[in-house]
C-alpha positions in Angstrom: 113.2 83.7 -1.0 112.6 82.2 2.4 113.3 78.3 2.4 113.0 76.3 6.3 112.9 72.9 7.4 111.1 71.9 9.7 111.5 68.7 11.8 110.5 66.6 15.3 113.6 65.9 17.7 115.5 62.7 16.8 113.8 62.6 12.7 116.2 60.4 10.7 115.3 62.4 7.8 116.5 65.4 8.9 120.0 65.3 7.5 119.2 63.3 4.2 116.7 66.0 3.6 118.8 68.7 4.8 121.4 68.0 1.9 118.7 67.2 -0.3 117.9 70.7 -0.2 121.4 72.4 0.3 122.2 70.3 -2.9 119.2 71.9 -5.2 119.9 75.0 -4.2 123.7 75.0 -5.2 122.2 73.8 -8.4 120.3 76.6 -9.2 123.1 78.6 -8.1 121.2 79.9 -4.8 124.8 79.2 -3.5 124.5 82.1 -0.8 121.1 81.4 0.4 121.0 79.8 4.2 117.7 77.9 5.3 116.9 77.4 8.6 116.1 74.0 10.7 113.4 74.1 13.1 112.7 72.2 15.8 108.9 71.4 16.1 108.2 69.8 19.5 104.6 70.3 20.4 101.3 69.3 19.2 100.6 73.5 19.5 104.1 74.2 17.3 102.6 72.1 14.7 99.2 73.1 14.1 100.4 76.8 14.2 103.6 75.9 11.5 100.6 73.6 9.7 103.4 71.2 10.1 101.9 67.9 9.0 105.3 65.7 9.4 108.6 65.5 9.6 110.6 67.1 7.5 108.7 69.3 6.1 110.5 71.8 3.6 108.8 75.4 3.3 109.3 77.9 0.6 108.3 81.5 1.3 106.3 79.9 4.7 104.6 77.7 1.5 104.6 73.8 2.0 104.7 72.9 -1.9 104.3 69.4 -1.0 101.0 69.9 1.2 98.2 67.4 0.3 94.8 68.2 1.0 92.9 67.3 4.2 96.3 66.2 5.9 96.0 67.6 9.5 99.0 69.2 11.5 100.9 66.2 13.1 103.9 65.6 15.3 105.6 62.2 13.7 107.0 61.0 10.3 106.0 62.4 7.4 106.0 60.3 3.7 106.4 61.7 0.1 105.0 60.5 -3.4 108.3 60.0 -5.5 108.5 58.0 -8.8 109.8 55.0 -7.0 107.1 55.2 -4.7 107.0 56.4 -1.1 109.9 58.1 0.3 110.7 59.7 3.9 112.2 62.6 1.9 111.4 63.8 -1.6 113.7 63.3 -4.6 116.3 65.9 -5.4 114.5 66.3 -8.6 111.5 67.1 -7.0 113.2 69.3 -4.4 114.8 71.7 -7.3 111.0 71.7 -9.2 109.7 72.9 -6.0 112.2 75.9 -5.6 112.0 76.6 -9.2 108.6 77.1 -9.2 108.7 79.6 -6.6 111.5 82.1 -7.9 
């Protein structure tokens, strides 16, 4: 499994959902697997990375948080959590997501 996070220079999500996903990972005992952070700086990066905000979590180059008919975008990006909208998704959502795709 290939898991990446991509973000825009300066996100202030990028840590919260960089432990988010460091933390679902431990729990499903992916203990050894490293992800990578990358930096997404240009209108061009995005559209190519189908990058449609920051962060962005891909799994196996697979956004499983894509909703239809966004467009690639440099800027924030917001999540549908049980408590509403979020900068980052929920840890529980986070483990579902990487679940899914072992």
């Amino acid at each position: 499994m290939e898991v990446e996070l991509l973000v825009v220079p300066g996100c202030p999500n990028t840590q919260p959902a960089a432990a988010r996903l460091r933390q679902a990972l431990d729990e499903l005992g992916l203990n050894d697997l490293a992800f990578n952070t990358r930096v997404i700086a240009e209108q061009a990066g995005a559209e190519a990375a189908c990058f449609t905000g920051s962060p962005t979590i891909l799994i196996d180059g697979h956004d499983p948080f894509a909703e239809p008919g966004r467009t690639p975008a440099l800027g924030c990006r917001l999540y549908r959590t049980p408590d509403g909208l979020a900068g980052v998704p929920t840890a529980d959502q986070v483990r579902q997501a990487l679940t899914s795709a072992l």
